[in-house]
C-alpha positions in Angstrom: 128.7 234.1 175.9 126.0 233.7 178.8 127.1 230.5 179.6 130.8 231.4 179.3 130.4 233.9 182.0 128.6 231.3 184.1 131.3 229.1 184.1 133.8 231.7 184.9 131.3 233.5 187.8 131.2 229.3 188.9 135.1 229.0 189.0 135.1 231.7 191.6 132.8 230.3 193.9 134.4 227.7 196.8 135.3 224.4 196.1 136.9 221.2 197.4 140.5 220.4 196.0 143.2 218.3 196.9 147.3 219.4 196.8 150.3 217.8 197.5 153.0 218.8 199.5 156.0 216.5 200.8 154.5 213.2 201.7 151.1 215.0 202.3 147.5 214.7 200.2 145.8 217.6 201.8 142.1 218.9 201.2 140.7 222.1 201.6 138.1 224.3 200.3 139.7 226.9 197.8 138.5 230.1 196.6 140.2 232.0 193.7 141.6 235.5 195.2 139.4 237.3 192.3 138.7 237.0 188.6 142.1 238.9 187.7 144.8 236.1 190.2 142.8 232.9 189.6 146.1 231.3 190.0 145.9 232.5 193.8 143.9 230.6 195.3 142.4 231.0 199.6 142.7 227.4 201.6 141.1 226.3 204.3 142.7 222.8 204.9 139.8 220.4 206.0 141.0 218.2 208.9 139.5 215.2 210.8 139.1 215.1 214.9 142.1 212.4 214.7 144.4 215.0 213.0 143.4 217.9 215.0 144.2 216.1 218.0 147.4 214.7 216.9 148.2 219.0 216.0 147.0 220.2 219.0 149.8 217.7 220.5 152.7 218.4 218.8 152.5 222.1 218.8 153.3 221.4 222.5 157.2 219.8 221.1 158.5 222.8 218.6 161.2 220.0 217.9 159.0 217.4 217.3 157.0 219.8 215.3 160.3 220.7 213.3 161.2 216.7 213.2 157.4 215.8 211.4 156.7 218.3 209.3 160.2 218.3 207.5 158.4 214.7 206.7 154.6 215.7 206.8 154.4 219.3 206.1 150.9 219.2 206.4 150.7 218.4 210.4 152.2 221.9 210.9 150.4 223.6 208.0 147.7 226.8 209.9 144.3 226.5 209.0 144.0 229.0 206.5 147.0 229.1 203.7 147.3 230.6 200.6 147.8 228.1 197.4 150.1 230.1 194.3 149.7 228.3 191.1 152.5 228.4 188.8 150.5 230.4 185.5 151.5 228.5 182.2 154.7 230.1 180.5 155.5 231.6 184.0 158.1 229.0 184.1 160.8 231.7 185.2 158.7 234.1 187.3 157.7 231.5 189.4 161.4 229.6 189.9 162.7 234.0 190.3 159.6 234.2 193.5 160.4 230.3 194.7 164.2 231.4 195.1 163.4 235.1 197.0 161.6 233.5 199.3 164.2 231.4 200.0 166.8 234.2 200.1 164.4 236.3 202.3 163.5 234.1 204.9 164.1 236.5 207.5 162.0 238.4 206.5 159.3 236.0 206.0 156.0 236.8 208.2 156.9 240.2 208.6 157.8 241.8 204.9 156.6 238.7 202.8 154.3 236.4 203.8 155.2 232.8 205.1 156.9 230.4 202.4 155.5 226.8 203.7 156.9 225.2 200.9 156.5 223.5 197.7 153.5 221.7 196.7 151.9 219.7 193.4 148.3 220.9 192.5 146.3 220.0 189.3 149.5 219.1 187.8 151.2 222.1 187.9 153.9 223.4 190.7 152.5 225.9 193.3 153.9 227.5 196.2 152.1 227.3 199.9 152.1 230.9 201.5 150.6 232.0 204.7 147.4 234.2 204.7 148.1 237.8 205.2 145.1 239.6 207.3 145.3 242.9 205.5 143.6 245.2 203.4 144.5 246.6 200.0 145.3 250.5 200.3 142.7 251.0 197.6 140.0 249.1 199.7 140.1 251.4 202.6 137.5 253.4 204.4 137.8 256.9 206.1 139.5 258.0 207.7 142.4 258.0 205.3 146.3 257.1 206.0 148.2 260.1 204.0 149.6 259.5 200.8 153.3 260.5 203.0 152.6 257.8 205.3 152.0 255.5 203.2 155.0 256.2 201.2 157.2 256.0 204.0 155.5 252.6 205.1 156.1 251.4 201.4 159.8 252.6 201.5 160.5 250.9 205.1 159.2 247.5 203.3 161.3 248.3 200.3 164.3 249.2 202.3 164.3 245.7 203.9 164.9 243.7 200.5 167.7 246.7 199.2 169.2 245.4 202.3 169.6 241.9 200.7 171.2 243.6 197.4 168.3 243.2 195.7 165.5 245.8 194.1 161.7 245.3 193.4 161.0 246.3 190.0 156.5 245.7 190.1 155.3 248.6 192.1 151.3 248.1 192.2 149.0 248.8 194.9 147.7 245.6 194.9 151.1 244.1 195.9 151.1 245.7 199.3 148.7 245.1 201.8 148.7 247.2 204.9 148.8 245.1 208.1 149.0 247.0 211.5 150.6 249.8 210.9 153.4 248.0 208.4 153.1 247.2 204.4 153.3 243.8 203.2 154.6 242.8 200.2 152.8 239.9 198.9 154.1 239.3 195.3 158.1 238.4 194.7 158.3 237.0 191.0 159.7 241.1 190.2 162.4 241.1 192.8 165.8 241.0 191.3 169.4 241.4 191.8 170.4 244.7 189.7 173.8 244.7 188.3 176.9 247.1 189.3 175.6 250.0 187.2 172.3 249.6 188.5 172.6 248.8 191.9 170.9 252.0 193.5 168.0 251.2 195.5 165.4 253.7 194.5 162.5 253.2 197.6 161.4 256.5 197.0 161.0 256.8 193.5 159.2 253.3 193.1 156.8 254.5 196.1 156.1 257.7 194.2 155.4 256.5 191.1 153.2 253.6 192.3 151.1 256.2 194.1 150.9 258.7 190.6 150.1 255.3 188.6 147.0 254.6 191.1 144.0 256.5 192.0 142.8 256.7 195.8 140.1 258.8 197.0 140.8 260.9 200.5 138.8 263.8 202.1 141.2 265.9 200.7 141.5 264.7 197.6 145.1 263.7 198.1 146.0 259.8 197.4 145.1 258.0 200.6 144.3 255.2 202.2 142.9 253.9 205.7 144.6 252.4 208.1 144.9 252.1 211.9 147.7 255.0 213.3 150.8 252.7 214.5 154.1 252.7 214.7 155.9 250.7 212.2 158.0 248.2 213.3 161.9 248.1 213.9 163.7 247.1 210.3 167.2 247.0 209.8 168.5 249.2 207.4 171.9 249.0 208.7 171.9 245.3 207.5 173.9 244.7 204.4 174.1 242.1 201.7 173.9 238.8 204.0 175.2 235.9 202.4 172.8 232.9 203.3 175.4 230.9 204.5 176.9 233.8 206.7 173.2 234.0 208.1 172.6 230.3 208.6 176.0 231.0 210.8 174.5 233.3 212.3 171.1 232.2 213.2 172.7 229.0 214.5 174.9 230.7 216.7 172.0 232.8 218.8 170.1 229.4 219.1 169.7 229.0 222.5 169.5 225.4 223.1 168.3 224.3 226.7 167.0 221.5 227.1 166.7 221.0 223.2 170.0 219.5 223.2 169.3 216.6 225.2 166.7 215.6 222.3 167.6 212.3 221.7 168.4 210.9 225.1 165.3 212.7 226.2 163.4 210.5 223.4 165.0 207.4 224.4 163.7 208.1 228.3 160.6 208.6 227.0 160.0 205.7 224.6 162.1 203.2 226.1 159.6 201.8 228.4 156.4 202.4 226.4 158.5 200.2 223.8 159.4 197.5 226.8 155.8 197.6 227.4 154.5 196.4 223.1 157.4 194.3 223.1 154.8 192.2 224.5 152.2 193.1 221.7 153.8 194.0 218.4 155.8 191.9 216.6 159.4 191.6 217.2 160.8 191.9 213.3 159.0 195.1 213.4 160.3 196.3 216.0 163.5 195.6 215.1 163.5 196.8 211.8 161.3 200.0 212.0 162.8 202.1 214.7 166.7 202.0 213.0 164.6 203.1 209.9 163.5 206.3 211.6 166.8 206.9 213.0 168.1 206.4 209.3 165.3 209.0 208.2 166.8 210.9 211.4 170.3 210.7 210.4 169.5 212.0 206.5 167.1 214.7 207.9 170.4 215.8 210.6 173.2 215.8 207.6 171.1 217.9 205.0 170.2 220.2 208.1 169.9 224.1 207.1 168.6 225.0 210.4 169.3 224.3 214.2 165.6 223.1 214.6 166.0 220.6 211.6 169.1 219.5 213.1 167.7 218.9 216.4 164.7 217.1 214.6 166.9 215.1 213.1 168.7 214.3 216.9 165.4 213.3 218.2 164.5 210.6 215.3 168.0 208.8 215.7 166.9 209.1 220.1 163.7 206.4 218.7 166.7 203.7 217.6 168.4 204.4 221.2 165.2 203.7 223.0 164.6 200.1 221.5 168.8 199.0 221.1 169.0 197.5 224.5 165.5 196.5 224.2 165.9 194.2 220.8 169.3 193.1 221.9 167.1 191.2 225.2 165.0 189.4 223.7 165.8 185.8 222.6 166.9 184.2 219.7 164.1 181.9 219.9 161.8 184.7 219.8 163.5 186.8 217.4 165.9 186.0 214.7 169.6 186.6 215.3 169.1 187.8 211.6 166.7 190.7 212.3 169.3 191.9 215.1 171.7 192.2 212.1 169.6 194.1 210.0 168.9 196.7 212.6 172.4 196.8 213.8 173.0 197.2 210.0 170.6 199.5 209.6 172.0 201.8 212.9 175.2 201.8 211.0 174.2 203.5 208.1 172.1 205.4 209.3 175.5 207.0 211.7 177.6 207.0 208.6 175.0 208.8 206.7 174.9 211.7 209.4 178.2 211.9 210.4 178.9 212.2 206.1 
């Protein structure tokens, strides 16, 4: 038994692991949230000088950014994330909480935590959320929030997924974590969509019966917790059900594109003459070859779009195939191959079929 209790006290202390996400092998030094959600587990993604610099770069191109990390989700991951472990048998919860995330997204940093995406970790599926910087209401000192504020703080949260048609059905204290004057809700796999003769949202009665089911100490021995006064923020009750493709519309219609619009052409400015200058230096079949690649990447990434950032991602890989096209065509045959000017030309083409499809 001693030893037993070792080895679980030891699975609770830090430790190095590696996860996958998209194309990425990331490590960082994980610690379980507590004994009870050893499935949840705190990251801090350990990166060299070479990838820190090549971050601290890209953050300065929010297309760029949008453009790598459809590819490398890593490069744009924060320092600190939090790694959800699908729990065996949990098959259905955790495909339920992948898919409200999904549905939620504009609530995502706000409501919800962040949904990064999908990753692979000891074998098992796991979802890569960003780390909320709250407290539990349980874990707070004096001076106490109310139990009225905090009820109206948990009904404001609650309100904003009844706008989406859809009810949360786990009321626990440690599902909400109060951040600035707002309640986060931090656990999804309970959100449903209630049928026609149970479609009325019941914020009030969930917040009630959370705070009868838990006990919190206050000076005046109502159920309280602490928290900094502060207005919460603007939600939008007045919302209702928003299909996601009606809000993709929508989102994409506010974009306001600039000079994010002249992505590709703005690429090919850029690289055409650092690519004049290694056509000296690399070789030719590479650089006839790799570039329509990219743009074919480019052109996949632009037709499976969901966003306006992915799309112009996708607009500024296809720009690295206009920088090099009247490059590759120059140089001559005795140099390079007529037959590698056919297989980028070739591979130009379907890469434009592919994104006009």
């Amino acid at each position: 038994m001693c030893g037993k209790t070792n080895l679980e006290e030891r699975d609770l202390h830090p430790r190095p692991i590696k996860f996958r996400i998209g194309l990425s092998l990331v490590s960082a030094i994980g610690t379980p949230h507590s004994d009870i959600h050893r499935n949840v587990i705190h990251l801090s993604i350990m990166r060299g000088v070479l990838e820190r610099t090549f971050r601290s770069f890209i953050e300065r191109f929010p297309c760029l950014q949008a453009a790598i990390a459809w590819v490398f989700p890593a490069f744009t991951l924060p320092d600190d994330v939090v790694l959800k472990k699908e729990k065996p048998n949990w098959e259905e919860e955790y495909d339920n909480e992948n898919v409200m995330y999904k549905r939620l997204h504009s609530l995502q940093g706000r409501i919800i935590p962040r949904f990064y995406g999908e990753a692979v970790f000891e074998g098992a599926r796991a979802m890569v959320l960003s780390k909320i910087e709250g407290v539990y209401p349980f874990e707070q000192l004096p001076p106490p929030l109310p139990a009225d504020d905090f009820m109206r703080l948990g009904e404001e949260a609650l309100s904003e997924i009844n706008a989406f048609g859809l009810s949360y059905d786990d009321i626990k204290l440690d599902n909400f974590l109060l951040v600035q004057g707002r309640i986060v809700i931090v656990d999804l796999e309970s959100v449903y969509e209630p049928d026609a003769n149970d479609a009325q949202p019941a914020a009030r009665y969930t917040c009630d019966d959370g705070v009868d089911k838990h006990e919190m100490t206050s000076a005046d021995d109502k159920p309280s917790v602490n928290i900094d006064e502060a207005p919460p923020q603007p939600h939008h009750k007045e919302h209702n059900v928003v299909l996601i493709q009606q809000a993709a519309v929508e989102d994409t219609y506010h974009v306001k594109l600039g000079w994010r619009s002249w992505g590709p052409l703005l690429m090919q400015s850029v690289l055409s003459p650092i690519i004049g200058r290694l056509s000296d230096v690399l070789d030719r079949k590479y650089l006839a070859s790799v570039p329509p690649l990219i743009a074919f990447a480019g052109a996949i990434m632009s037709a499976k779009a969901t966003s306006m950032s992915m799309l112009i991602g996708g607009g500024i890989l296809i720009g690295t195939t206009l920088s090099t096209i009247s490059i590759v065509q120059a140089i001559p045959s005795e140099i390079l191959p007529l037959k590698y000017r056919a297989i980028a030309n070739g591979l130009a083409f379907i890469g434009g079929c592919v994104g006009s499809m």
